[in-house]
PDB file with one MODEL, atoms N, CA, C and O in Angstrom:
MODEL        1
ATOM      1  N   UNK A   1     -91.387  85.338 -59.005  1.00  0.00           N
ATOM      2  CA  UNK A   1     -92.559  85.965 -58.367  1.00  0.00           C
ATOM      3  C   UNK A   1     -93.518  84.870 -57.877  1.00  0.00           C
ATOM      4  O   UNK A   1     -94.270  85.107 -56.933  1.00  0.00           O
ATOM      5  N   UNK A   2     -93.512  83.766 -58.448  1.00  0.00           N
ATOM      6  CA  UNK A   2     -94.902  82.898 -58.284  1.00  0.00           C
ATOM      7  C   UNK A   2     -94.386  82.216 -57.289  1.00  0.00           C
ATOM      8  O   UNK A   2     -95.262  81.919 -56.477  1.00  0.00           O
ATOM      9  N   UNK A   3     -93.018  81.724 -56.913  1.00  0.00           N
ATOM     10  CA  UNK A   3     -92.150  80.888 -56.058  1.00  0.00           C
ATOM     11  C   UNK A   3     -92.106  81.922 -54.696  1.00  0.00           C
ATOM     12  O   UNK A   3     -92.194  81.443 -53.565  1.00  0.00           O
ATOM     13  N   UNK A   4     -91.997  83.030 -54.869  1.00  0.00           N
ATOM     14  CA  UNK A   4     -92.578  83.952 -53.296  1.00  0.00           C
ATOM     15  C   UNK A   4     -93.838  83.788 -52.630  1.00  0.00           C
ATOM     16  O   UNK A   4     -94.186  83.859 -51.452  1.00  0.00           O
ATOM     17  N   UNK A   5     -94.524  83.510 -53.892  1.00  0.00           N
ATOM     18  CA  UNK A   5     -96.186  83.076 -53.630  1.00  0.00           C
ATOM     19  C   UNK A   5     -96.417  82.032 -53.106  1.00  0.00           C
ATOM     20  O   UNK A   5     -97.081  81.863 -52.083  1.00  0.00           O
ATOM     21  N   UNK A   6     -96.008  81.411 -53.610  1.00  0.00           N
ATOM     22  CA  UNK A   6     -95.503  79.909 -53.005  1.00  0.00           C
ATOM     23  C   UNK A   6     -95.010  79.326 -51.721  1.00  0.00           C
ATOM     24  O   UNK A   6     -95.454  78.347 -51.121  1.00  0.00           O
ATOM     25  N   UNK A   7     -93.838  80.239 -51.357  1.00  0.00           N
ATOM     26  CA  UNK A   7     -93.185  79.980 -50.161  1.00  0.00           C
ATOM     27  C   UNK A   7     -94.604  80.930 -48.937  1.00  0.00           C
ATOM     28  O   UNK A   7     -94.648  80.322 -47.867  1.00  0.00           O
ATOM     29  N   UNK A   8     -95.366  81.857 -48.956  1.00  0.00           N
ATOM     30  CA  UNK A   8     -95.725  82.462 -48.440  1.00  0.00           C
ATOM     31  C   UNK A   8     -97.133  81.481 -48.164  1.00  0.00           C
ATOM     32  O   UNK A   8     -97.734  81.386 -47.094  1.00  0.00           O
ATOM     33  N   UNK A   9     -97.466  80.781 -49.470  1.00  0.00           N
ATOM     34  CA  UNK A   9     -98.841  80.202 -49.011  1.00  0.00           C
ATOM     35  C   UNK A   9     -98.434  78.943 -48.287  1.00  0.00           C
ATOM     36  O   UNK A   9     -99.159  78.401 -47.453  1.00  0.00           O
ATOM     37  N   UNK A  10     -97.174  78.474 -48.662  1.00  0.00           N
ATOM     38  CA  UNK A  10     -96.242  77.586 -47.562  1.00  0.00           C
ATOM     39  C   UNK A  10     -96.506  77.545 -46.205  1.00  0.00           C
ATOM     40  O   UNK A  10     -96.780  76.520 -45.580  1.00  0.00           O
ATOM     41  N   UNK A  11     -96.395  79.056 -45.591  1.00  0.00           N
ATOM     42  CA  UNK A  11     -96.033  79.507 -44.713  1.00  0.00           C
ATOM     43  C   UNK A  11     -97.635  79.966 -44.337  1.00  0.00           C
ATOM     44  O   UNK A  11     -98.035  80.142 -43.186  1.00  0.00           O
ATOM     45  N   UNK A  12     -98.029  80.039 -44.926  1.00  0.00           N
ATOM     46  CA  UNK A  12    -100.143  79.911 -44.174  1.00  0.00           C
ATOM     47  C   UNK A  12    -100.487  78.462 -43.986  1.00  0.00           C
ATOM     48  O   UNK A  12    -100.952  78.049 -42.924  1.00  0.00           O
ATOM     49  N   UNK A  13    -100.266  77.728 -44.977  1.00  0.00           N
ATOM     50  CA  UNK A  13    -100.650  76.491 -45.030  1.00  0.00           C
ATOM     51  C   UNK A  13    -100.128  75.887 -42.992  1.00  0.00           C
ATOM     52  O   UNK A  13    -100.738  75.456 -42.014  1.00  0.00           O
ATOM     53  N   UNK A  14     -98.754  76.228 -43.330  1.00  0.00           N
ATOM     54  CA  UNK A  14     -98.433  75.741 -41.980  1.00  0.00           C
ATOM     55  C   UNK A  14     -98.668  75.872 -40.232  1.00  0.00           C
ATOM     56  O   UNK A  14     -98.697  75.211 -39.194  1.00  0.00           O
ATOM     57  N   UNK A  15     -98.821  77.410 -40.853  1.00  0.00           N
ATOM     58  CA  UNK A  15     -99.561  78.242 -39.647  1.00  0.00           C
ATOM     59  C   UNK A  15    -100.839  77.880 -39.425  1.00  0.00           C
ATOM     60  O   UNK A  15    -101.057  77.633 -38.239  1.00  0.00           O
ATOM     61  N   UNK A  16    -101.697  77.770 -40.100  1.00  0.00           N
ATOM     62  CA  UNK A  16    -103.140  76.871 -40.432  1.00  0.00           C
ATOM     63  C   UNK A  16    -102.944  75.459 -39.450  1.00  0.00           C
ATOM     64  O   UNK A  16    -103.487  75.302 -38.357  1.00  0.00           O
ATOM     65  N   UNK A  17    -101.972  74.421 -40.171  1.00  0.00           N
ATOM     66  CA  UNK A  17    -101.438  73.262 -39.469  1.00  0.00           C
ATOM     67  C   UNK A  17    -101.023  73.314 -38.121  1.00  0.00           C
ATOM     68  O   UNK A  17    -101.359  72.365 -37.413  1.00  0.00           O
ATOM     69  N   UNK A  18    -100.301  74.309 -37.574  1.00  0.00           N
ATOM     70  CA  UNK A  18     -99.955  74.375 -36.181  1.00  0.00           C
ATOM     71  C   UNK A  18    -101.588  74.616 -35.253  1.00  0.00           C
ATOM     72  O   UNK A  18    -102.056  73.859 -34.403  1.00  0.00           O
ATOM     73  N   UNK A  19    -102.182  75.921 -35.776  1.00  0.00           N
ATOM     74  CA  UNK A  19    -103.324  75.838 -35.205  1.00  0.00           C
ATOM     75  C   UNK A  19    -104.292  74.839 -35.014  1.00  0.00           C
ATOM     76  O   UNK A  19    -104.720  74.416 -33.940  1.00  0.00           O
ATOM     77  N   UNK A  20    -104.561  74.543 -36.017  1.00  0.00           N
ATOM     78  CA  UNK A  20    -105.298  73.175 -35.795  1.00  0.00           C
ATOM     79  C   UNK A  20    -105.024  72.018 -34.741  1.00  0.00           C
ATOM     80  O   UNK A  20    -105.920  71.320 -34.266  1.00  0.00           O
ATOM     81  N   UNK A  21    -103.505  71.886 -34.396  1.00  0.00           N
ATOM     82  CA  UNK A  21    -102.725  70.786 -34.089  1.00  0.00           C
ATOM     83  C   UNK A  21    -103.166  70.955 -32.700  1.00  0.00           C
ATOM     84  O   UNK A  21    -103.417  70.009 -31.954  1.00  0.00           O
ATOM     85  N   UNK A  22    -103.297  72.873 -32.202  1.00  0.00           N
ATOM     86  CA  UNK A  22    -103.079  73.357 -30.689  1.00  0.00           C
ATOM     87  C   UNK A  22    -104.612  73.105 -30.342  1.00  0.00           C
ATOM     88  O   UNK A  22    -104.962  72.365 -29.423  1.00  0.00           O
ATOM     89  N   UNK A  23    -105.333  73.673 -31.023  1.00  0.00           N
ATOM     90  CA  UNK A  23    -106.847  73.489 -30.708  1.00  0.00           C
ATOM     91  C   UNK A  23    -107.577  71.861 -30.686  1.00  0.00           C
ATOM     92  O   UNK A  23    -108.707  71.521 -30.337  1.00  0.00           O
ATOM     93  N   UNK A  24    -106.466  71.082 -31.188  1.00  0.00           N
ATOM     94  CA  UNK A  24    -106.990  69.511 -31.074  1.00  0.00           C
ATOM     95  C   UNK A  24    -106.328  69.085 -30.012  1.00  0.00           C
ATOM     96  O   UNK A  24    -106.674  68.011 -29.519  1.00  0.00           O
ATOM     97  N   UNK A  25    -105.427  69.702 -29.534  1.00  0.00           N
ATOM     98  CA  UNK A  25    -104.668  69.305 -28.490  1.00  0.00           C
ATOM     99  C   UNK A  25    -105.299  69.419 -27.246  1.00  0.00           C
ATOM    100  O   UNK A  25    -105.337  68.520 -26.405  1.00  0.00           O
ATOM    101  N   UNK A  26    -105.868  70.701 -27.120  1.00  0.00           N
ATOM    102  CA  UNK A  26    -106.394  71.672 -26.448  1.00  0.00           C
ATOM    103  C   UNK A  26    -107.803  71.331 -26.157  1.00  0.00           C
ATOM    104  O   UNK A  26    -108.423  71.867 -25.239  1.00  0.00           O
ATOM    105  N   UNK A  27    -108.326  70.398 -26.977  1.00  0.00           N
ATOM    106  CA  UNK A  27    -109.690  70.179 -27.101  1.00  0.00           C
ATOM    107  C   UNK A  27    -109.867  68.621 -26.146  1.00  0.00           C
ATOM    108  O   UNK A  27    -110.813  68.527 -25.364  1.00  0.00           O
ATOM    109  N   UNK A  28    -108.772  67.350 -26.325  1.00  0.00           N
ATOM    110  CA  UNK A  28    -108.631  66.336 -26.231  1.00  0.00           C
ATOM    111  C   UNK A  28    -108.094  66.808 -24.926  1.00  0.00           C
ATOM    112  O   UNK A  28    -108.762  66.378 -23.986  1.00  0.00           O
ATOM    113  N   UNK A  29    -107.088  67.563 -24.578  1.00  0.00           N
ATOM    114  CA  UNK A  29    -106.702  67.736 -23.159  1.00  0.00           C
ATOM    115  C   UNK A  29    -108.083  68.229 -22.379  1.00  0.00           C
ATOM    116  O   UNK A  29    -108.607  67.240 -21.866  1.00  0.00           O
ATOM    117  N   UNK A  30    -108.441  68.804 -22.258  1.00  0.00           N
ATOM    118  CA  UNK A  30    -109.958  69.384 -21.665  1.00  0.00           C
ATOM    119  C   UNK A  30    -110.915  68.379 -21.611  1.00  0.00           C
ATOM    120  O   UNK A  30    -111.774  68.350 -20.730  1.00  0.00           O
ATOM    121  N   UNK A  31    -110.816  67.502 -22.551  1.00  0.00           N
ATOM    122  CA  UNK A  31    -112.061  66.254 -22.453  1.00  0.00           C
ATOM    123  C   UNK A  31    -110.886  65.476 -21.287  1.00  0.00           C
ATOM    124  O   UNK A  31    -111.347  65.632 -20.156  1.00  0.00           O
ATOM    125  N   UNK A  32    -110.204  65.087 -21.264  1.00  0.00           N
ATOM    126  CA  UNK A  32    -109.481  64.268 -20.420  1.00  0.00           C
ATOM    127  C   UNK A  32    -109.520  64.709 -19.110  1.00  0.00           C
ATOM    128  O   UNK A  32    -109.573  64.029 -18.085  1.00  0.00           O
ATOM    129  N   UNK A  33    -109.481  66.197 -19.269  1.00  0.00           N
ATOM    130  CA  UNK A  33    -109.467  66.964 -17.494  1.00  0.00           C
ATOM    131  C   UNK A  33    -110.650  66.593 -16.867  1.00  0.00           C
ATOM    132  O   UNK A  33    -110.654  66.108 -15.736  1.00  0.00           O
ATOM    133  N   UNK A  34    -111.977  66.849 -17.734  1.00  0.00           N
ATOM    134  CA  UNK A  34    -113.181  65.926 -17.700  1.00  0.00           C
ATOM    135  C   UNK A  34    -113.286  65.175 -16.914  1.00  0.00           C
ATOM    136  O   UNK A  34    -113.525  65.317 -15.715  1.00  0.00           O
ATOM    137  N   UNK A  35    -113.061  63.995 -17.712  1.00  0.00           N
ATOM    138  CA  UNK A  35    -113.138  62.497 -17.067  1.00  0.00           C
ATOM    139  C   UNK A  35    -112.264  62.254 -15.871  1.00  0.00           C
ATOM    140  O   UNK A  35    -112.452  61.428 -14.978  1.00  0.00           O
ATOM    141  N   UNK A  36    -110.939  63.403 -16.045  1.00  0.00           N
ATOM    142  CA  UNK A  36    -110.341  63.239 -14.677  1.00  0.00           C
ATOM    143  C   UNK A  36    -110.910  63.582 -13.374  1.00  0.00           C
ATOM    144  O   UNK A  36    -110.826  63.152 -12.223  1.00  0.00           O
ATOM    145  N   UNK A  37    -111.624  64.679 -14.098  1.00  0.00           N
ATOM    146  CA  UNK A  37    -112.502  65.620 -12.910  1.00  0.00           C
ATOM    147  C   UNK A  37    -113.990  64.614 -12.105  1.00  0.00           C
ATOM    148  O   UNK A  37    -114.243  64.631 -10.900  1.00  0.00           O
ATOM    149  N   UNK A  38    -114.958  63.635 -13.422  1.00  0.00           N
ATOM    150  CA  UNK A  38    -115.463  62.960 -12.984  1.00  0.00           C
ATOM    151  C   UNK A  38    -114.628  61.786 -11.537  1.00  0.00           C
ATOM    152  O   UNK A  38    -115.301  60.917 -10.983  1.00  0.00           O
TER     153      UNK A  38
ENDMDL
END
């Protein structure tokens, strides 16, 4: 039971990690369009 718990907070933890990854991506691309745009 605790090892389902486990694999599941696994599986937030990571989903958490992807988001983060897109919105920093997402954030750093847009500053760059920026300066491209300057």
């Amino acid at each position: 039971m605790k090892h389902s718990s486990s694999i599941q907070y696994n599986h937030e933890f990571t989903l958490a990690n992807k988001i983060q990854d897109a919105s920093t991506a997402l954030h750093s691309s847009m500053v760059k369009s920026k300066k491209d745009f300057k």
